[in-house]
Structure formats: C-alpha cells, structure tokens
C-alpha distance (Angstrom), angle and dihedral (degrees) to the residues before:
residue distance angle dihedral
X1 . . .
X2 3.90 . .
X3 3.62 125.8 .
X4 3.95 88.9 -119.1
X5 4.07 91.3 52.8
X6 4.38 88.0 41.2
X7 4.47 82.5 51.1
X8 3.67 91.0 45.5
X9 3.66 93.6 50.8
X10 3.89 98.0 43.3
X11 4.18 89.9 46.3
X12 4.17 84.1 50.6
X13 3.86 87.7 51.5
X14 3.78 91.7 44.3
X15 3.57 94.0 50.2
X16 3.89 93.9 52.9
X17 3.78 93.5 42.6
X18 3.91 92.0 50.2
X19 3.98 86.0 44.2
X20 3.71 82.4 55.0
X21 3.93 92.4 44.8
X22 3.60 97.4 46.8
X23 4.08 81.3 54.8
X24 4.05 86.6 50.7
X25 3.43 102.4 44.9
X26 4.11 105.1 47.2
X27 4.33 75.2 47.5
X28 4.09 83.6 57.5
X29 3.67 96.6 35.4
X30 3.93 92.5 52.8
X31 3.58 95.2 40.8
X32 4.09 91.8 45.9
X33 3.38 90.5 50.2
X34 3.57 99.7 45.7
X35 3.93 87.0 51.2
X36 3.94 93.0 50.9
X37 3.44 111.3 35.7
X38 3.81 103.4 25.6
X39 3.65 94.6 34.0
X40 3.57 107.3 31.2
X41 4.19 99.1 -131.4
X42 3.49 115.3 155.2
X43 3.92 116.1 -95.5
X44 3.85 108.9 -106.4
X45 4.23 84.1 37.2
X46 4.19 85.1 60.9
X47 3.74 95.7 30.8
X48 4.21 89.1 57.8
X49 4.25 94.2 41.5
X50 4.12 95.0 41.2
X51 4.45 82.2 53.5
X52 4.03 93.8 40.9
X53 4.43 85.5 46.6
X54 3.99 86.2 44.7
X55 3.47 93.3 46.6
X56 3.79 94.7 67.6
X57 4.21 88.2 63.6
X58 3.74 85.8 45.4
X59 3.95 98.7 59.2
X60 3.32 88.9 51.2
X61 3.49 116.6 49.9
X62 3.90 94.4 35.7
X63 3.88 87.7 48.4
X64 4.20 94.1 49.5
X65 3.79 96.4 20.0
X66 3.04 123.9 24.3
X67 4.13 110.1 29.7
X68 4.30 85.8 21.3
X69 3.85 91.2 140.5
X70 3.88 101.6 35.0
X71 3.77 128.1 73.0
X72 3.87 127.4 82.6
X73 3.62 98.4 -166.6
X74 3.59 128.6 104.2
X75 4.28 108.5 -107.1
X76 3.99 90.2 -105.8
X77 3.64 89.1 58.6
X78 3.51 95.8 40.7
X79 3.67 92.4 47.3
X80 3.75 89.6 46.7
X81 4.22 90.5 50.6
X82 3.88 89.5 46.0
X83 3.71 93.5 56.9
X84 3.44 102.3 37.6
X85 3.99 87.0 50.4
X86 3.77 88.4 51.6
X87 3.50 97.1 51.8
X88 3.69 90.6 50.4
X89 4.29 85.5 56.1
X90 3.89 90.5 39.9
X91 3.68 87.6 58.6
X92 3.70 94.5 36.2
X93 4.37 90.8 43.5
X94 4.35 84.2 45.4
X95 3.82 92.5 44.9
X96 4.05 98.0 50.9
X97 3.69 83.4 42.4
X98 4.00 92.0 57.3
X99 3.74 88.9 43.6
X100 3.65 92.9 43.6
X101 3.71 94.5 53.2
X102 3.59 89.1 47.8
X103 3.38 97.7 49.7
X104 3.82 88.9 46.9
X105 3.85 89.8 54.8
X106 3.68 93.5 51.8
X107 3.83 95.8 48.2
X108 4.37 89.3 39.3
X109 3.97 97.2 44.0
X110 3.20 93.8 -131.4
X111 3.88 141.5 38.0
X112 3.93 111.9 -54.9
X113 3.64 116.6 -121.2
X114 3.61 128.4 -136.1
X115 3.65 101.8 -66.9
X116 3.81 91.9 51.3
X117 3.87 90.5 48.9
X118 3.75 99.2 45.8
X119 4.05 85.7 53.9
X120 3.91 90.5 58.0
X121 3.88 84.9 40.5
X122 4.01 82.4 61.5
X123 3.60 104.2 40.3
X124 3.82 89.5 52.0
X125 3.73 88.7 52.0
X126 3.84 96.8 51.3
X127 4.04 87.4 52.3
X128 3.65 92.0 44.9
X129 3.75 84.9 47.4
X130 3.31 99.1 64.1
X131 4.22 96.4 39.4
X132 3.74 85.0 51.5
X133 3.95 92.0 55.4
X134 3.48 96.1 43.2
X135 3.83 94.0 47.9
X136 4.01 92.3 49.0
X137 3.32 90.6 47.7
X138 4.05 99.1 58.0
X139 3.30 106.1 16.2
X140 3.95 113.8 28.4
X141 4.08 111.9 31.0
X142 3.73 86.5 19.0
X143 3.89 119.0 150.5
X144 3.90 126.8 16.4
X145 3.63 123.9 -65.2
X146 4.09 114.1 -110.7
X147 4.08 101.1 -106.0
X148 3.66 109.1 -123.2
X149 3.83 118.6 -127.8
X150 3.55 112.4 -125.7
X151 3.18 125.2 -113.6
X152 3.78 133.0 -78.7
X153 3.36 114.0 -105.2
C-alpha cells in the first residue's frame, strides 16, 4: 500500500474519531460545568464524572464509527482495553487539570474563576485527545476485523 493511500486512510480515521471527540467533549464540557458551577463539586471531582458520562458516547461511536473495521479482539477484551485506557486519560485529563488550576492560581493570585478553569479544562482535553487516539489506535481497535462470509443462501 502507498504512503499516500496509508495518509488518506489515517486522516479518514482521524476525522471520524475527532467527529466522535467533538461529540465527547461538549458531553464533558456540559456535564463539568453543570457539576462545578451549578452544583458546586469540587473541580477534579467534576472533571473525573463529566469524562466517565462522556465516555459512554465515546465507546460507541469509535467502536461502530469510527474504528468499525479494525479490532481483532473479542468485545470483552476490547471493552476491558477501552476502559482501562480511559481511566489512564481520566486520571491523566483530572491530573493536568489539578496542576493547571494550580498553576493558574499561582500566576492569578488568587483562585481562577470560571473562565480560567474551563481553559485548563480544554488544554487537558486536547492532550488527552491526542493520548486517547494514539492508544485506540495500537492498542484497543488494533488490527482488522475477520470479514464474515455471508450467509448461505
């Protein structure tokens, strides 16, 4: 296969999978929001239940859109993989949101208000973003699905 076809393929993928994302992460952002401003929960407490509520969306259309032809493992496994990988990035998003909202206090003098916090809430999303890709791309959905023969008729 030529490196032009291999490019076209992966930019396909990476369009569906940031379709996908986009889904995801105005799911998170909504939810997070709704947890710490309407509801008063404390940041990283929001940050980890918003990705856990996104995550549902996220299963499913990487596992029947995006990554439809690709993965070799049984759905147990794959199940297993996805979740373990996305509690690896819900640590990793909740952990650069901590630091991020510390970091944002220390430069601010004070606590950072919503604005401030929702840009951290982003930047740790776009990082996570491109983890997440990377690990559902080798590791999860990795190799090509066995085609099915039809059936006899």
């Amino acid at each position: 296969m030529s490196r032009r076809i291999r490019y076209r393929r992966l930019a396909g993928l990476g369009a569906r999978f940031l379709t996908v994302g986009a889904i995801s992460t105005i799911i998170e952002i909504a939810v997070f929001n709704l947890l710490f401003l309407a509801l008063g929960w404390d940041v990283v407490a929001a940050k980890v239940v918003a990705s856990l509520v996104a995550l549902v969306n996220a299963y499913f259309g990487n596992r029947e859109w995006t990554f439809r032809s690709r993965g070799k493992h049984g759905r147990t496994t794959e199940v297993a993989l996805f979740l373990v990988t996305n509690a690896a990035c819900t640590v990793l998003g909740a952990a650069l949101v901590w630091v991020g909202v510390a970091v944002a206090e220390v430069l601010l003098g004070r606590a950072p208000g919503a604005i401030a916090v929702n840009v951290v809430n982003l930047a740790s999303i776009a990082i996570v973003v491109l983890v997440r890709f990377v690990l559902y791309h080798f590791v999860v959905f990795r190799g090509q699905r066995a085609v099915r023969d039809p059936a006899p008729q």
